[in-house]
Biopython code that builds the backbone (N, CA, C, O; Angstrom):
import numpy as np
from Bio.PDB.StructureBuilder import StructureBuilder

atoms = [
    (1, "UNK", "N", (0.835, -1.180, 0.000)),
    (1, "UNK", "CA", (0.000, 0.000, 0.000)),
    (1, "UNK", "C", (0.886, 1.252, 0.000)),
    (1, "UNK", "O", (2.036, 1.289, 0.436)),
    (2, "UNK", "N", (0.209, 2.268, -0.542)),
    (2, "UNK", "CA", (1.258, 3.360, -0.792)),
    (2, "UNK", "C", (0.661, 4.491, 0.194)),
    (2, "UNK", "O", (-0.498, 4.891, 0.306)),
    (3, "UNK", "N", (2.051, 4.944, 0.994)),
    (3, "UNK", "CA", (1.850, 6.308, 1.657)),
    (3, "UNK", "C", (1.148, 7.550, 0.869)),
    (3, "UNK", "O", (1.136, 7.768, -0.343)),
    (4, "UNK", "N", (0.671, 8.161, 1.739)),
    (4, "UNK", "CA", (0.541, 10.066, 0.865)),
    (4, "UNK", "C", (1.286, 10.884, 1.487)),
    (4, "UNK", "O", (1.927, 10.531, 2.477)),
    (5, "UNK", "N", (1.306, 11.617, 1.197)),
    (5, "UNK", "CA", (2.108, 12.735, 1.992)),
    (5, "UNK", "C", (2.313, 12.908, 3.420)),
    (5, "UNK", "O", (3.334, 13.121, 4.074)),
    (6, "UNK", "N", (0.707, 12.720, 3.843)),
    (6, "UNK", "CA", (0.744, 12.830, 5.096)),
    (6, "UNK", "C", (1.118, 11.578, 6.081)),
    (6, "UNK", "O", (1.568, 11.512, 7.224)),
    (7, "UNK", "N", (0.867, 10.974, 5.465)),
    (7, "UNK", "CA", (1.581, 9.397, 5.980)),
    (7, "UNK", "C", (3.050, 9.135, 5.698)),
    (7, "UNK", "O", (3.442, 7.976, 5.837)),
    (8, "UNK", "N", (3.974, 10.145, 5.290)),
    (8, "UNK", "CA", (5.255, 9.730, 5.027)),
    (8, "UNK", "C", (5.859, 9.580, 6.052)),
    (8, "UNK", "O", (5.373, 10.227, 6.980)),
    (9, "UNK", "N", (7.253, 8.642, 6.449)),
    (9, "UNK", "CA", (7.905, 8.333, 7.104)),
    (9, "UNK", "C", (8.424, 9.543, 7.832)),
    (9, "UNK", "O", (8.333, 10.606, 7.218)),
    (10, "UNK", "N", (8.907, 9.564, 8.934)),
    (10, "UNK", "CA", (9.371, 11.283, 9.310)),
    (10, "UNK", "C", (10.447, 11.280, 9.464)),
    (10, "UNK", "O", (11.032, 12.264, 9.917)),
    (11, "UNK", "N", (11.325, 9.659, 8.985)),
    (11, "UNK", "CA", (12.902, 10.385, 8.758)),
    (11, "UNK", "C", (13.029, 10.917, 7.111)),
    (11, "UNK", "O", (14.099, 11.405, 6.748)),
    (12, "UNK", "N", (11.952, 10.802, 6.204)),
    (12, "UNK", "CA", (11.965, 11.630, 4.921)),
    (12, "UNK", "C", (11.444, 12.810, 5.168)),
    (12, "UNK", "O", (11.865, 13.752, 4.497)),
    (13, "UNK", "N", (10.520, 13.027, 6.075)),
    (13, "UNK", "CA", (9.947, 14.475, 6.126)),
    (13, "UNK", "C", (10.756, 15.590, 6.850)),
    (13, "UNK", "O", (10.749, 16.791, 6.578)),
    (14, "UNK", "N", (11.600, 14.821, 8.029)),
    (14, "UNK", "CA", (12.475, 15.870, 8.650)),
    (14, "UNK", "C", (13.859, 15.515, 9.027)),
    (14, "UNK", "O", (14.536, 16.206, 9.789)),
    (15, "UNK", "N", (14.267, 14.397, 8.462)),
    (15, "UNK", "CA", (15.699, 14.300, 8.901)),
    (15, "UNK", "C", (15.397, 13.309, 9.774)),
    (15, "UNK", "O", (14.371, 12.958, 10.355)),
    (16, "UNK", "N", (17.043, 12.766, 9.721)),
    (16, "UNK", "CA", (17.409, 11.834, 11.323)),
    (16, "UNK", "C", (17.654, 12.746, 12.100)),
    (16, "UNK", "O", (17.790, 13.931, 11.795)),
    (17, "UNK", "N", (17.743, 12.193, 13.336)),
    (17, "UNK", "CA", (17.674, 13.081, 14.926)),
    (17, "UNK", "C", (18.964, 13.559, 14.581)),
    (17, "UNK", "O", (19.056, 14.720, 14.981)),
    (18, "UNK", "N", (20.342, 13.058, 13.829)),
    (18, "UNK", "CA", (21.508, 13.673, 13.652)),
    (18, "UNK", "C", (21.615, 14.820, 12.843)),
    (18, "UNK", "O", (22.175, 15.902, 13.013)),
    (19, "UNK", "N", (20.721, 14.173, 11.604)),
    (19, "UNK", "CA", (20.513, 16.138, 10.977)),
    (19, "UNK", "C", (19.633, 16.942, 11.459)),
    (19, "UNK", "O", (19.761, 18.108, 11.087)),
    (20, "UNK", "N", (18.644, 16.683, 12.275)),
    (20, "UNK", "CA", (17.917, 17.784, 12.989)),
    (20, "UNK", "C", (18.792, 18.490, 14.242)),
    (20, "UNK", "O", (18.638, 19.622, 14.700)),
    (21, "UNK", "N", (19.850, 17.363, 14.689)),
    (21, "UNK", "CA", (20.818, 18.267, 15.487)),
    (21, "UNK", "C", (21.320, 19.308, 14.946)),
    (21, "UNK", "O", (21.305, 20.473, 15.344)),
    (22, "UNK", "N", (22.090, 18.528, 13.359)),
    (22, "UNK", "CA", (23.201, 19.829, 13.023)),
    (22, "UNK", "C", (22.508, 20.899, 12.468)),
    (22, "UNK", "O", (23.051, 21.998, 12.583)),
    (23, "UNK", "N", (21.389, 20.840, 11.867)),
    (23, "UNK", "CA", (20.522, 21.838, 11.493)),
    (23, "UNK", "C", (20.565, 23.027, 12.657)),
    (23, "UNK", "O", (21.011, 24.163, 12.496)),
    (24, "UNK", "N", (20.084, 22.564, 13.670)),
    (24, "UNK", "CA", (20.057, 23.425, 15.297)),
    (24, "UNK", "C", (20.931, 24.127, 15.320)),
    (24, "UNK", "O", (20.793, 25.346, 15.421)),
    (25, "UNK", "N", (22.416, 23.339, 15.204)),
    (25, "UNK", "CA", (23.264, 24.080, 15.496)),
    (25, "UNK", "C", (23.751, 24.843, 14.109)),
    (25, "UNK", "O", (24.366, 25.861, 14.423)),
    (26, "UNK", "N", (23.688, 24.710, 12.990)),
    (26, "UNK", "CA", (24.012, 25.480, 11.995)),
    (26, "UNK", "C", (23.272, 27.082, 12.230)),
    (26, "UNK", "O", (23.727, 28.222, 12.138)),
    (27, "UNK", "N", (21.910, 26.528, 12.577)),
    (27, "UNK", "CA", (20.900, 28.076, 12.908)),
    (27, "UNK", "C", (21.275, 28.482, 13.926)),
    (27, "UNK", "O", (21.155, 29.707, 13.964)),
    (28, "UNK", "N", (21.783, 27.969, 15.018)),
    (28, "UNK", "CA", (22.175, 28.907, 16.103)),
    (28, "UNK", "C", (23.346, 29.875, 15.444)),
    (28, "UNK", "O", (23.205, 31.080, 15.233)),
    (29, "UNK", "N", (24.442, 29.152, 15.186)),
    (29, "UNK", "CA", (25.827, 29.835, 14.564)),
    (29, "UNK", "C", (25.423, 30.981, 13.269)),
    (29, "UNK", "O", (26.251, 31.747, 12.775)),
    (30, "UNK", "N", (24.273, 30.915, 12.945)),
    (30, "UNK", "CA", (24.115, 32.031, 11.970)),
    (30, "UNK", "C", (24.097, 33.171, 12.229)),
    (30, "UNK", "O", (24.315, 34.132, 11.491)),
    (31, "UNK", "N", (23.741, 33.125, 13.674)),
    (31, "UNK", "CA", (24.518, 35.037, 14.196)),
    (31, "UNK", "C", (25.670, 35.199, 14.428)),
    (31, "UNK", "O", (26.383, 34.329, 14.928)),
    (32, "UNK", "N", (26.064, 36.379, 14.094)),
    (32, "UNK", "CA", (27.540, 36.242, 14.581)),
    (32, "UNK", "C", (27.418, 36.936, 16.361)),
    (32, "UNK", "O", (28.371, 36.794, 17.127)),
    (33, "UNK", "N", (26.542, 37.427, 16.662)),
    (33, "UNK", "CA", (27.007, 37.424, 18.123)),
    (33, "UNK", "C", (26.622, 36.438, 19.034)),
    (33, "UNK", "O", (26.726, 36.498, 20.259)),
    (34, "UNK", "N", (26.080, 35.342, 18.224)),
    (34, "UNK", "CA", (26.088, 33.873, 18.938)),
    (34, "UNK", "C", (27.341, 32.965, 18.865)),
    (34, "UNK", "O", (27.709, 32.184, 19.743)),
    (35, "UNK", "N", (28.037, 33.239, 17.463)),
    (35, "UNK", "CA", (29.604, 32.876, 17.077)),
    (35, "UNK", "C", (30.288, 33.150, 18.461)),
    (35, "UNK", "O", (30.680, 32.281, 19.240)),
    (36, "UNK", "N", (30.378, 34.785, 18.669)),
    (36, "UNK", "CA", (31.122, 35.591, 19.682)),
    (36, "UNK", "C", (31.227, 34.886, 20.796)),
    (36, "UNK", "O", (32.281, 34.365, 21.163)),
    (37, "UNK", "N", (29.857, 34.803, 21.571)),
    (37, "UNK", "CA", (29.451, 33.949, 22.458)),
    (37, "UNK", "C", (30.087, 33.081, 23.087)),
    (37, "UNK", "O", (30.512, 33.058, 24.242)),
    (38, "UNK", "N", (30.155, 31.885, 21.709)),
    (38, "UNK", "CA", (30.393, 30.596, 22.236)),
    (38, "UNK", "C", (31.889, 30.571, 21.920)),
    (38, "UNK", "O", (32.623, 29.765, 22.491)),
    (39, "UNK", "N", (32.306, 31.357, 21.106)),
    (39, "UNK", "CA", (33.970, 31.298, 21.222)),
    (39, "UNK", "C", (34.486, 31.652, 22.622)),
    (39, "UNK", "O", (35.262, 30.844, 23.132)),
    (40, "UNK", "N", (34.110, 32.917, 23.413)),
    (40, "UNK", "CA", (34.336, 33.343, 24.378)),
    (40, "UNK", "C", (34.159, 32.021, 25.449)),
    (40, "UNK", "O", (35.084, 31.624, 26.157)),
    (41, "UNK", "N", (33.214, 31.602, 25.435)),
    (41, "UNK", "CA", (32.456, 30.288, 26.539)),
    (41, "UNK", "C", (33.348, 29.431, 26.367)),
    (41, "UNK", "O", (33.798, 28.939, 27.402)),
    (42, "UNK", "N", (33.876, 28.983, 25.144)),
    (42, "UNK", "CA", (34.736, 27.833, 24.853)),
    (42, "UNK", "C", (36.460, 28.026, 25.727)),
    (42, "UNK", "O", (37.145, 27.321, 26.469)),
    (43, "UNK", "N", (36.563, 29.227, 25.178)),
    (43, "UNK", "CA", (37.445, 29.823, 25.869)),
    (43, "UNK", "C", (38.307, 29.719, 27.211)),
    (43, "UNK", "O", (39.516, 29.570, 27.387)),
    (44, "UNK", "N", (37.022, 29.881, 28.260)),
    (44, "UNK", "CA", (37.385, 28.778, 29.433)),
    (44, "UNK", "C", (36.535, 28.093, 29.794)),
    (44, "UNK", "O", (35.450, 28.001, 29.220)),
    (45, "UNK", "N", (36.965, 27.286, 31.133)),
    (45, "UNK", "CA", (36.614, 26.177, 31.531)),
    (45, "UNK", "C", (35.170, 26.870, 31.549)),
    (45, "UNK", "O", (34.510, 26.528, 30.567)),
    (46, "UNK", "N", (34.644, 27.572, 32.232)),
    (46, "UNK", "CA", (33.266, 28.010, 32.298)),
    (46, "UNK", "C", (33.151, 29.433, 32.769)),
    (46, "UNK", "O", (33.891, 29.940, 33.613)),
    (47, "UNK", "N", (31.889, 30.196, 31.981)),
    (47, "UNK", "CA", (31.855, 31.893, 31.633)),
    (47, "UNK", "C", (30.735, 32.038, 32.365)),
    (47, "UNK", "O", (29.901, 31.133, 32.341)),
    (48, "UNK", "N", (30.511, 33.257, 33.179)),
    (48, "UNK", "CA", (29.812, 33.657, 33.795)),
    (48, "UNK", "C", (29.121, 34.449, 33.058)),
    (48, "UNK", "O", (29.829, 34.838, 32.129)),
    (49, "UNK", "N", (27.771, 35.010, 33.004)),
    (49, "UNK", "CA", (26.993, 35.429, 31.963)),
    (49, "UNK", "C", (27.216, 37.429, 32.534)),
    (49, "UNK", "O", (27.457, 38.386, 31.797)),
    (50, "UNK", "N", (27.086, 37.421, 33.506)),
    (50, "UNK", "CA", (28.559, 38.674, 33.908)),
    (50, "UNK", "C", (29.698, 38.635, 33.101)),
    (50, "UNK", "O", (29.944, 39.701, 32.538)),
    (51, "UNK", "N", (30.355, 37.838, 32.914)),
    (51, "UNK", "CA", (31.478, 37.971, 32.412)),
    (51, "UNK", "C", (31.510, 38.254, 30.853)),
    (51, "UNK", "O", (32.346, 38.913, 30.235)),
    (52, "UNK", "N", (30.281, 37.528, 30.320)),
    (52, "UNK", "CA", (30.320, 37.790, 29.008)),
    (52, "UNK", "C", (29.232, 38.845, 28.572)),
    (52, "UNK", "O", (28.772, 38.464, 27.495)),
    (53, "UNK", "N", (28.707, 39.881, 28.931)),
    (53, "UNK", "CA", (28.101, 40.745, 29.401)),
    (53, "UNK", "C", (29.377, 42.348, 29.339)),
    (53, "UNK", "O", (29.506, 43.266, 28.529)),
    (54, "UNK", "N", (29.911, 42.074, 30.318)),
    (54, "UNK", "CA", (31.319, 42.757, 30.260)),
    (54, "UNK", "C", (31.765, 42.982, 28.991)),
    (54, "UNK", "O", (31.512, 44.046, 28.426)),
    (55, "UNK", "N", (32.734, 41.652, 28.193)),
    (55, "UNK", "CA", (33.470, 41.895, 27.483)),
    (55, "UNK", "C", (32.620, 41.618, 26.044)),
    (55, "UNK", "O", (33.365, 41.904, 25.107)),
    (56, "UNK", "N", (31.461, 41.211, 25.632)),
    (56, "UNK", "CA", (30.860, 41.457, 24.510)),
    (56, "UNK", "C", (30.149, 42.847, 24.641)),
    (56, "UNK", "O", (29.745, 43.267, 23.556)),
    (57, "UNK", "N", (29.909, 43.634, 25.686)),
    (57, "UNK", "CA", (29.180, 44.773, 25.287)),
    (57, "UNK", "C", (27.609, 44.485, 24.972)),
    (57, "UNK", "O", (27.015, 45.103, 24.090)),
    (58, "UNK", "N", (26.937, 43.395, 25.853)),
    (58, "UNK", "CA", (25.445, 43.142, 25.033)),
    (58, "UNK", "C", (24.829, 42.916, 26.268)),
    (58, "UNK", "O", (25.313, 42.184, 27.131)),
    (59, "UNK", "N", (23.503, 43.680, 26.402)),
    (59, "UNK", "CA", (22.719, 43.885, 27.438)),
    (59, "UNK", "C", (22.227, 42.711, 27.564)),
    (59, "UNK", "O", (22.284, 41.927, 26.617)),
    (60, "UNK", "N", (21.582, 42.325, 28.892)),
    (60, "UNK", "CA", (21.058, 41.526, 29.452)),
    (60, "UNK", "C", (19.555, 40.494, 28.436)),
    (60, "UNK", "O", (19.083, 39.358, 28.410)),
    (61, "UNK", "N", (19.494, 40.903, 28.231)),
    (61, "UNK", "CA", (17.847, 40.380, 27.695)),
    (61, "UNK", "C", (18.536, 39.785, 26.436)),
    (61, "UNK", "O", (18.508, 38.581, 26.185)),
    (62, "UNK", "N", (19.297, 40.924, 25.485)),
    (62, "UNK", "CA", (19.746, 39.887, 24.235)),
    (62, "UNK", "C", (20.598, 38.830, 24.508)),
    (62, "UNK", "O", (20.568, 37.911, 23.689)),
    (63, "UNK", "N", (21.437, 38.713, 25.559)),
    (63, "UNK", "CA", (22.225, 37.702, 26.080)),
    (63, "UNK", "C", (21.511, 36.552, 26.553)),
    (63, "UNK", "O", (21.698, 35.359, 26.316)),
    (64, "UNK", "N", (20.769, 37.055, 27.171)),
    (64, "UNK", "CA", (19.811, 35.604, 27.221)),
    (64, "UNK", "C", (19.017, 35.266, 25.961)),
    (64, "UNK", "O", (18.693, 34.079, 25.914)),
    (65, "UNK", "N", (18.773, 35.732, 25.317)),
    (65, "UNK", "CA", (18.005, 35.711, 24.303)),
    (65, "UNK", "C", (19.121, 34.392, 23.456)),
    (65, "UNK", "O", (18.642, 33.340, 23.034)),
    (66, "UNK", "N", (20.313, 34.667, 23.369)),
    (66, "UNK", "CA", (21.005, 34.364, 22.313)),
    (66, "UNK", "C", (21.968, 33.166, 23.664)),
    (66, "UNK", "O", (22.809, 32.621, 22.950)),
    (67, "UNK", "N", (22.090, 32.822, 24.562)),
    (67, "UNK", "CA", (22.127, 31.778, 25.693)),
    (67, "UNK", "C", (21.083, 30.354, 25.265)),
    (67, "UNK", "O", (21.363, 29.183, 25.006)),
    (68, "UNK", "N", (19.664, 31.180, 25.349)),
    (68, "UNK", "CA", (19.002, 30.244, 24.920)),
    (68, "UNK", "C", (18.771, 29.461, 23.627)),
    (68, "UNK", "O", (18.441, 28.275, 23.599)),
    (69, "UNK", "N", (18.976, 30.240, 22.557)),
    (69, "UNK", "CA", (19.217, 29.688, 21.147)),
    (69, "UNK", "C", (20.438, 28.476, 21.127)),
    (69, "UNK", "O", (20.237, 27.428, 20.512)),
    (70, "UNK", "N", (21.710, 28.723, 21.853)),
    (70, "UNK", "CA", (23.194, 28.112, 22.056)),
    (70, "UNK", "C", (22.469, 26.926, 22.609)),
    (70, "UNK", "O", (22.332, 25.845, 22.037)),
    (71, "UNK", "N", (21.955, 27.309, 23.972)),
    (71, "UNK", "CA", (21.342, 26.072, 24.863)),
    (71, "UNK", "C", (20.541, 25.328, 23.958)),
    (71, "UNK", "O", (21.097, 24.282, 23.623)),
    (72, "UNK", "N", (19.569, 25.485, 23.513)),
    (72, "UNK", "CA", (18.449, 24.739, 22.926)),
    (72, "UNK", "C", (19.001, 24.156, 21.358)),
    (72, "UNK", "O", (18.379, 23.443, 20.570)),
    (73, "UNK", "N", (20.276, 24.686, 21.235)),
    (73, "UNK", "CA", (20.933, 23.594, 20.031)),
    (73, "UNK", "C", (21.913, 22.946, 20.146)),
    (73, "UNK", "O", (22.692, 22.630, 19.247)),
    (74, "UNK", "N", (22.011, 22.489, 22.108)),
    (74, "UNK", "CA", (22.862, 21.621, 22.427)),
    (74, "UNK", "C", (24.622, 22.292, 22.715)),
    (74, "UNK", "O", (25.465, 21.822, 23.480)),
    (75, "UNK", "N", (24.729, 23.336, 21.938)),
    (75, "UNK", "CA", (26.034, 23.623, 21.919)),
    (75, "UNK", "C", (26.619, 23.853, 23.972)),
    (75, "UNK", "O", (27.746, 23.590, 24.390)),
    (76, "UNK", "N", (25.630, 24.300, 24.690)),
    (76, "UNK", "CA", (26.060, 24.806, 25.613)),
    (76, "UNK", "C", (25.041, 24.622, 27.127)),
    (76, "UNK", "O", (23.840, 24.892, 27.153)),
    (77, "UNK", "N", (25.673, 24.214, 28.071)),
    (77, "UNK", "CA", (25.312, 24.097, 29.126)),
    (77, "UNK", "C", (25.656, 24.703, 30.554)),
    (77, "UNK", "O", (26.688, 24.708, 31.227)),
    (78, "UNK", "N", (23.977, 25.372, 30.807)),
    (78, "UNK", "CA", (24.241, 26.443, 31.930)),
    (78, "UNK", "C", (24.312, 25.788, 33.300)),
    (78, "UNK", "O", (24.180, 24.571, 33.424)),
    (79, "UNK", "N", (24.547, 26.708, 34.460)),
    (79, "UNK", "CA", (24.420, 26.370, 35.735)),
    (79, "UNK", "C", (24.146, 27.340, 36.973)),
    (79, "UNK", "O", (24.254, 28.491, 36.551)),
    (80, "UNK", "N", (23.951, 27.335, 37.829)),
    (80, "UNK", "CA", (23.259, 28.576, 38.444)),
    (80, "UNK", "C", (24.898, 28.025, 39.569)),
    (80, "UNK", "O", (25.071, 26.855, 39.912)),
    (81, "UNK", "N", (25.860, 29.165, 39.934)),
    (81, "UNK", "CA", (26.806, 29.216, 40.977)),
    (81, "UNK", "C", (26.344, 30.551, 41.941)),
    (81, "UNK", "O", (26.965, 31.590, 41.716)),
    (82, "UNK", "N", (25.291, 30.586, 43.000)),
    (82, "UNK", "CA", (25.257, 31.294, 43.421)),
    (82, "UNK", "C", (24.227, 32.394, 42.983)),
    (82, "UNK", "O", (23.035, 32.204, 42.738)),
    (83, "UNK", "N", (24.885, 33.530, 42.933)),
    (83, "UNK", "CA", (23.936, 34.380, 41.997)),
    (83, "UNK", "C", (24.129, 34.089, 40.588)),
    (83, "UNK", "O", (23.237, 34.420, 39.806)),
    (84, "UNK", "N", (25.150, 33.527, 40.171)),
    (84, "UNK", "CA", (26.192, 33.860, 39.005)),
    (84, "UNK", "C", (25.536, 32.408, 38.115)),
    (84, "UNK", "O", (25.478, 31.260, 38.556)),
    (85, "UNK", "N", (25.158, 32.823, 36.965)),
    (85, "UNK", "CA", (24.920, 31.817, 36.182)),
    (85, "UNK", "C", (26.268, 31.245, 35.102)),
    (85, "UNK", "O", (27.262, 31.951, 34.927)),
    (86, "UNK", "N", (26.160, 30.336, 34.662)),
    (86, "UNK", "CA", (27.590, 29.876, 34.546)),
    (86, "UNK", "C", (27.486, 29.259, 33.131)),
    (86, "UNK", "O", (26.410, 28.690, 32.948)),
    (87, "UNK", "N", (28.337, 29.233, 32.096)),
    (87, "UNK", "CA", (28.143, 28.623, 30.722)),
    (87, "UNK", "C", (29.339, 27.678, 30.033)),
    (87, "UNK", "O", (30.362, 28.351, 29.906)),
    (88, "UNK", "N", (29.436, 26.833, 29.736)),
    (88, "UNK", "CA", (29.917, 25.721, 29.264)),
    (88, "UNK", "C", (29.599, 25.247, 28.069)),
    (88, "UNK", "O", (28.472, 25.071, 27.606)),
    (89, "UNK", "N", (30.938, 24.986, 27.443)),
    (89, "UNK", "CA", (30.356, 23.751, 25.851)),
    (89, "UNK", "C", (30.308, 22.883, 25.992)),
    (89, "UNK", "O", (30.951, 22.423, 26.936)),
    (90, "UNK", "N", (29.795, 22.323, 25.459)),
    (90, "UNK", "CA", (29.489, 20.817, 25.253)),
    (90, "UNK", "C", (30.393, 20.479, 23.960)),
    (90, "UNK", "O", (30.044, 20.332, 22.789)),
    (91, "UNK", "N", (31.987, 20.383, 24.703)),
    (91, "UNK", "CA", (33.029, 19.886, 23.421)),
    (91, "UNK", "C", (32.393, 18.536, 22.536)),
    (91, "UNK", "O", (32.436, 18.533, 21.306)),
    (92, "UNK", "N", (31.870, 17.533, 23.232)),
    (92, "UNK", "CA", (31.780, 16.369, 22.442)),
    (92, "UNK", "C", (30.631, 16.490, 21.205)),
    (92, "UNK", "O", (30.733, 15.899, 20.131)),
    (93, "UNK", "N", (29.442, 17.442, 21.610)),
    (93, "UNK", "CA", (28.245, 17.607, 20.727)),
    (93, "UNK", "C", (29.642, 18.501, 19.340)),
    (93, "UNK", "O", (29.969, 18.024, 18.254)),
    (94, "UNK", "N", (30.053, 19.606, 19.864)),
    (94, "UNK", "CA", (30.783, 20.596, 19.044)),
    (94, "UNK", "C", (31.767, 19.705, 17.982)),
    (94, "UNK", "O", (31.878, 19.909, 16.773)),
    (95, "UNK", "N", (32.436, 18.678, 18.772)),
    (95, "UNK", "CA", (33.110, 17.611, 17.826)),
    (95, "UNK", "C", (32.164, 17.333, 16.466)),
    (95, "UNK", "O", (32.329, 17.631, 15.283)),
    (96, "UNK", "N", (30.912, 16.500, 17.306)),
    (96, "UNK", "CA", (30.497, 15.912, 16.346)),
    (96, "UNK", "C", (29.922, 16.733, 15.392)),
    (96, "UNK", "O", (29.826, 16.327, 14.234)),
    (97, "UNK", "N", (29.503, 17.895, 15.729)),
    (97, "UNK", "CA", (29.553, 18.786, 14.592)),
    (97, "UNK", "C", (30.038, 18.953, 13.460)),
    (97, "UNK", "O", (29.644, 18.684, 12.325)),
    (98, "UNK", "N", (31.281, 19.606, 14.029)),
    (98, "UNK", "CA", (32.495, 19.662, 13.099)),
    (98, "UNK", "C", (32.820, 17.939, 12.032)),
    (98, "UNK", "O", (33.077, 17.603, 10.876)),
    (99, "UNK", "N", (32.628, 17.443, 13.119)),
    (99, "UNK", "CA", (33.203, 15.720, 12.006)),
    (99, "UNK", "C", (31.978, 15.685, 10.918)),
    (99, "UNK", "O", (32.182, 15.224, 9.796)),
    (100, "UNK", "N", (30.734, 16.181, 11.291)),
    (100, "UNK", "CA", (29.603, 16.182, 10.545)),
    (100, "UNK", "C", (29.461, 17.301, 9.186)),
    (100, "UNK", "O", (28.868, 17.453, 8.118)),
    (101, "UNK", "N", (30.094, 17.700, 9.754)),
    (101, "UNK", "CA", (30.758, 19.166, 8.440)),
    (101, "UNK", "C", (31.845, 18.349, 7.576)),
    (101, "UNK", "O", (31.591, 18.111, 6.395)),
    (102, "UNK", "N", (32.831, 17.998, 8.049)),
    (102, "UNK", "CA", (33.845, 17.401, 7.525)),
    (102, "UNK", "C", (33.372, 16.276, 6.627)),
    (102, "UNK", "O", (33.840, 16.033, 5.515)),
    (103, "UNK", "N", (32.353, 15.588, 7.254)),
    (103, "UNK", "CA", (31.697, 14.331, 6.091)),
    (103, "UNK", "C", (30.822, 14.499, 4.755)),
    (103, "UNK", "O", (30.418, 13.639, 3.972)),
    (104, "UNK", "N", (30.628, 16.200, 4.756)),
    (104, "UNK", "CA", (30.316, 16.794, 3.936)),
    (104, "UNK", "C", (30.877, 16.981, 2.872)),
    (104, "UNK", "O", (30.102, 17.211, 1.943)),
    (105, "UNK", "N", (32.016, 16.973, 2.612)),
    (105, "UNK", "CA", (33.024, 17.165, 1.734)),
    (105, "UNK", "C", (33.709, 15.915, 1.126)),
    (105, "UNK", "O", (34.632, 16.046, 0.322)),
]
sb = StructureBuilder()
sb.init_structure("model")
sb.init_model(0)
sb.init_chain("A")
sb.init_seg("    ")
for serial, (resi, resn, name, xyz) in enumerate(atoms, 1):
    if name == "N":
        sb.init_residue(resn, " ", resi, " ")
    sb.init_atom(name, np.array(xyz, "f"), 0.0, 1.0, " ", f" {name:<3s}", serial, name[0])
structure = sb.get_structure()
């Protein structure tokens, strides 16, 4: 029996869970002050959202704004230290990224 459209399989309609990852993260990286961001975060062991506040020059609300985009495409993981919220990569997701770019070619 034959599918219709609406019955199609949904790794043809939207990807495997691996390209709906890198998709995520391709759209996060399309800003460049989300680039900024996560270079800075990568940077060290872990960035205080003070800290990157400071030295990017970007008010509060767009920083979270653009925290949550990073977060919600896996690249980065927060933590509450106190008052101080705290930001981290997730090197191994960022690997597989990159190797996923690389298999592109």
């Amino acid at each position: 029996m034959k599918k219709n459209k609406t019955q199609q399989d949904d790794t043809t309609t939207r990807g495997t869970e691996e390209e709906r990852g890198m998709m995520a993260i391709t759209r996060a990286l399309s800003d460049p002050s989300r680039v900024a961001i996560l270079r800075h975060i990568a940077s060290r062991e872990n960035a205080s959202c003070m800290d990157l506040r400071e030295c990017l020059s970007i008010n509060p609300a767009t920083l979270s704004h653009h925290m949550r985009q990073l977060e919600s495409a896996g690249l980065i993981e927060t933590h509450r230290d106190g008052k101080l919220v705290r930001a981290e990569i997730r090197r191994k997701v960022w690997k597989n990224y990159l190797a996923s770019l690389k298999d592109l070619v």
